[in-house]
N, C-alpha and C positions, 0 to 999 in steps of 0.2 A: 390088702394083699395085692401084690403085683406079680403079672406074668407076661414074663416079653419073650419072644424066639429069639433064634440065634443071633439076627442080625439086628437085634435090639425095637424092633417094630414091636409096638405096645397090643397083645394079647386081652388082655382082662385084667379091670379093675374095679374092686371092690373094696365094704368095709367091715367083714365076715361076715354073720349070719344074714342068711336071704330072710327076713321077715316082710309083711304085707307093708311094715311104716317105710320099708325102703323101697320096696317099691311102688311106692304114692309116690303121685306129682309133687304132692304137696311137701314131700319129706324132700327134694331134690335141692342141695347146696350147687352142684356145679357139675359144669362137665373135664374132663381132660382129653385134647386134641393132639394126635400124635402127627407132627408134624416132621419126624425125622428123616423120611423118604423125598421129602423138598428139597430141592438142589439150591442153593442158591438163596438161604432165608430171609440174608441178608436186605434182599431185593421186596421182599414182604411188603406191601405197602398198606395193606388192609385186609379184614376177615368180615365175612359175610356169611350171614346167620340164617336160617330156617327154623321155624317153630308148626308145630301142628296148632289148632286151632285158631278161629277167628274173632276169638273174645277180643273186647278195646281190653286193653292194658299197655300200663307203661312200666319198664324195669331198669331197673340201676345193678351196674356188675361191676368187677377188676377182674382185670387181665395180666395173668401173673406168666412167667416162663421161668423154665427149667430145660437142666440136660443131662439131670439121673432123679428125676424126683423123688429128691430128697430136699435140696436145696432150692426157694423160688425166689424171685426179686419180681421186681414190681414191673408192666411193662405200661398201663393203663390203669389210668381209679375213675371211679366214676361214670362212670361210661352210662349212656341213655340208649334203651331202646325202645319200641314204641310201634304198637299198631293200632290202627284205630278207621272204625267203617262207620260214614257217614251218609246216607242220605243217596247208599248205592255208590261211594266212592270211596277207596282205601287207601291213608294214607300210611306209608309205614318206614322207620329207620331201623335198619339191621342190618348197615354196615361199621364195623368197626376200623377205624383210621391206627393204623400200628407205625406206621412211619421207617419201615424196619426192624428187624429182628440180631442179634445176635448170631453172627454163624454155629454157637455151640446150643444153642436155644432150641433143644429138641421135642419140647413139650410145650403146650398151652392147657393154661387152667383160667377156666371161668366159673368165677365165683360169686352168685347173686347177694347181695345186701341183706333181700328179702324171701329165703325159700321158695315163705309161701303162694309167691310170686312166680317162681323160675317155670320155665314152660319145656313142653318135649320138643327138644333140638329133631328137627329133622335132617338136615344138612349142614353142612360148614363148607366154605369155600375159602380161599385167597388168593388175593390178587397181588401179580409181581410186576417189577418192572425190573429195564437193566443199565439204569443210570441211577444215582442218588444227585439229588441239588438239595444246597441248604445256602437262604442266604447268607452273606458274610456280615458279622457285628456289625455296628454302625463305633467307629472311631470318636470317641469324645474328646474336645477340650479341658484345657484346666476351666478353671472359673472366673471370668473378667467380671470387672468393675466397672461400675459406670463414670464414663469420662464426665459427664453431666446430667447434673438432676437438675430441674426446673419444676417444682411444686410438686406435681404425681406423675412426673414425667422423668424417666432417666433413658440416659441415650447412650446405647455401648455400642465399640467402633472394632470391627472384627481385623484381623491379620491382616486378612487380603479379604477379595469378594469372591466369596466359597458358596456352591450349590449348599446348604446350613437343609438340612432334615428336621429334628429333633432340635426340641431346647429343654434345656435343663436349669431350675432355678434352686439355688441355696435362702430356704426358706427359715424366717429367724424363730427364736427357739418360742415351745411352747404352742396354746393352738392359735392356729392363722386361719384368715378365711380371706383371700384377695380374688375378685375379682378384677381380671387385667385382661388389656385390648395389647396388643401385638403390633406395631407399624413400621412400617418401609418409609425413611424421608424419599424423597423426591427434590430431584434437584434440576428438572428441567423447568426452565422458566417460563413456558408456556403450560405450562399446566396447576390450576389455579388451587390445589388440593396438597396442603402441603402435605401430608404424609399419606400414606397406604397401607389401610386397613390389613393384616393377614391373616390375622384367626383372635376370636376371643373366647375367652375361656376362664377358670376358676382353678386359683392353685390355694390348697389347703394341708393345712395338718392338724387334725382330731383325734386324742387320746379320750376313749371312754372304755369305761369297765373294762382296765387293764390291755385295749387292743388300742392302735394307734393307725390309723388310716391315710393317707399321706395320697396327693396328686401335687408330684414337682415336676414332672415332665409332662410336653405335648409336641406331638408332630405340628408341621407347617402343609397346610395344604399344599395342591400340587404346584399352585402356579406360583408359589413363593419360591419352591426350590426349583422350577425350571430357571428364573432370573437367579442371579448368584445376589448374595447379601453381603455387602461390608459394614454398612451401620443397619442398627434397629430402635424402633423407641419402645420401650414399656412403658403403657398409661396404667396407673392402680388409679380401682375407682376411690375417689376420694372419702366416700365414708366407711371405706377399712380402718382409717386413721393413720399415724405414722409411722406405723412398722415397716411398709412396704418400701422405706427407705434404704432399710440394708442390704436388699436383694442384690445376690450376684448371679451371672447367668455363664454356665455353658453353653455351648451348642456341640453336635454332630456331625459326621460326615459318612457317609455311603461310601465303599471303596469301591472304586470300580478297574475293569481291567481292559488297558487301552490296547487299542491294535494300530502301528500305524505304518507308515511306507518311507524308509530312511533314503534320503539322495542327499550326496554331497557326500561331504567327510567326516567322520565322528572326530569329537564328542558331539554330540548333540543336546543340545538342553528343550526342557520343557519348562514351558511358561505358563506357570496358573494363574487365577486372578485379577485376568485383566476384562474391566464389563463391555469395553467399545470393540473386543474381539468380533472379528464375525465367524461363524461357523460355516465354515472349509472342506469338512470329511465327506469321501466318499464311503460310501455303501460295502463290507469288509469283501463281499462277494465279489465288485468291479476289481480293489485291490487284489482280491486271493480268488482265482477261480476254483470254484467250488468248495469255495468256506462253508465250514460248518458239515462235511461230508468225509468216509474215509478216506477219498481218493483226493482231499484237500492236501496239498504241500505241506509239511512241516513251518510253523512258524516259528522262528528262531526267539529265544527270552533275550530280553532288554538287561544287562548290567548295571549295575549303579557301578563305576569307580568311585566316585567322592562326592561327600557331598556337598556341592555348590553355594555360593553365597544368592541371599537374595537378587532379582535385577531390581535395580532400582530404576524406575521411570523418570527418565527427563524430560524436560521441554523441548518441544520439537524446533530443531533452528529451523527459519526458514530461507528455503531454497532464492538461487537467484532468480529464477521464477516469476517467483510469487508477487501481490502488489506491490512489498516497498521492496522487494530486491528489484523488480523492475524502476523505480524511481530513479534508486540508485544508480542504478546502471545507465539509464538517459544524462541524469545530470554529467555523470563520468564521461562518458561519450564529447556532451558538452562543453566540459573543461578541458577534454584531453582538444577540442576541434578550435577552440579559443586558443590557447596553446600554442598550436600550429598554426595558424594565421599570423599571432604574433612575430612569433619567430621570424616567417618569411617576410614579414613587413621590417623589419628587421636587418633581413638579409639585404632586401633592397636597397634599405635606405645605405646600407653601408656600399653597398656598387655605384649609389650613385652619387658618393660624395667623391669615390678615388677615378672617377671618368673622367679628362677634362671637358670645359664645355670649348665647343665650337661653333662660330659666326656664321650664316649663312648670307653670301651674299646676294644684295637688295637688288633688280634689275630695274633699270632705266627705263 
């Protein structure tokens, strides 16, 4: 039986007759929390609990919502709570993580597992906030091949060199157990290690009694994806056998959203990819006074018009500058100054064949 006032704020609830079993601790399924008077539920980010007594106990509930209870969906399962005094120190969780609510979500219902578990709510509280963030996907590849195997070694060569997150392996059919080491080549010639180590780890698929358990993806630590990757090598340890042969790999990408400062003339292009970049950016605050504030300037959105063709990287000419343009440029110099000499010896000789010559005479 339910009884609400006019403006639907939840009165009393019960499950008819008042007997002693319902009102035992022990008889207690759950409570319902009338949240309709919260503005804003959306913003909900967690419920915080109060219980009487300081017995150790641990409980497990669901958190379900409604907004005419009649109808509930699911909002939380599972959920742990837990207090427990040791030794003159109390440790205790009883907060609940909601992540947000539904704006039409006018009810909470907590619902223990285990009755005879559930304790006397003293309080409830929730905490709000007035921003929501949720990261964005991470972007997948299709699934490459390796350009080359070499015994338990296969080496796949990415698009470009992309900060890579996340990899993902197409594992061959049936159960697999591979352990596999992750590598970076290296291509500077001072450094006497040819490749680099980035995470090792164990990719499998185990079907038993009808469940099938599976690890095909793994993150890259940090410092793999602050460098960008364009090749990688998978080592499989060699006593998995030769399945690990057919392995294909995707990888990921993190979207991010750029802020930058346009001079010149549009179009403008962006150029990913390249590893011998150096990084240029200032701080978005120096570009934007008072970024990140509401008294920040409007930042205007970037248009794609079209989508543009790869660049393709050439080799760099080099400048007249440089050592052999300066080579060049000496020996030119030199033939252009040989050149000239000739010429004028040249010149000469031709004045002095049309001069007559003249006697000087001998004196006595």
């Amino acid at each position: 039986m339910v009884r609400q006032s006019a403006d639907g704020t939840l009165v009393e609830l019960n499950s008819g007759a008042r007997s002693k079993a319902i009102n035992n601790a022990a008889a207690i399924k759950g409570y319902v929390l009338d949240a309709s008077k919260i503005g804003e539920r959306e913003n909900i980010r967690a419920l915080d609990l109060d219980w009487a007594g300081s017995d150790n106990n641990f409980q497990l509930l669901d958190v379900e919502a409604s907004d005419d209870l009649q109808g509930w969906h699911s909002v939380r399962t599972g959920v742990q709570l837990a207090r427990l005094d040791f030794q003159g120190a109390r440790i205790e969780r009883k907060r609940i993580d909601l992540g947000g609510l539904s704006p039409n979500d006018r009810y909470l219902r907590l619902l223990w597992r285990e009755p005879g578990v559930a304790p006397q709510l003293t309080a409830a509280s929730v905490e709000q906030i007035s921003t929501r963030w949720r990261a964005a996907e991470p972007i997948w590849s299709e699934f490459l091949q390796a350009i080359s195997v070499k015994g338990v070694e296969s080496t796949f060569r990415l698009p470009h060199a992309l900060p890579v997150t996340h990899l993902r392996f197409k594992l061959p059919e049936g159960n697999v157990l591979l352990p596999v080491d992750i590598l970076q080549p290296t291509h500077n010639s001072s450094d006497h290690q040819p490749a680099r180590l980035l995470t090792r780890t164990v990719l499998y698929r185990i079907e038993s009694k009808g469940h099938q358990w599976t690890q095909d993806e793994i993150p890259l630590p940090a410092y793999g994806r602050n460098s960008a990757l364009d090749e990688l090598i998978v080592r499989i340890d060699p006593r998995s056998g030769p399945a690990g042969q057919s392995l294909a790999l995707s990888f990921a990408l993190n979207p991010d959203q750029l802020v930058f400062l346009a001079s010149g003339t549009a179009p403008y292009v962006l150029a990913v990819g390249n590893k011998a970049a150096t990084n240029s950016a200032l701080e978005a605050a120096t570009l934007i006074p008072g970024f990140g504030s509401p008294q920040a300037p409007e930042i205007a959105d970037a248009q794609t018009l079209a989508a543009s063709e790869p660049v393709v990287e050439q080799a760099p000419t080099e400048e007249l500058g440089g050592p052999h343009g300066k080579t060049i440029a000496l020996w030119s110099v030199l033939g252009l100054g040989v050149l000239a000499m000739a010429g004028m010896a040249y010149q000469l000789i031709r004045q002095m064949k049309a001069t007559p010559s003249t006697k000087v005479p001998k004196k006595n």
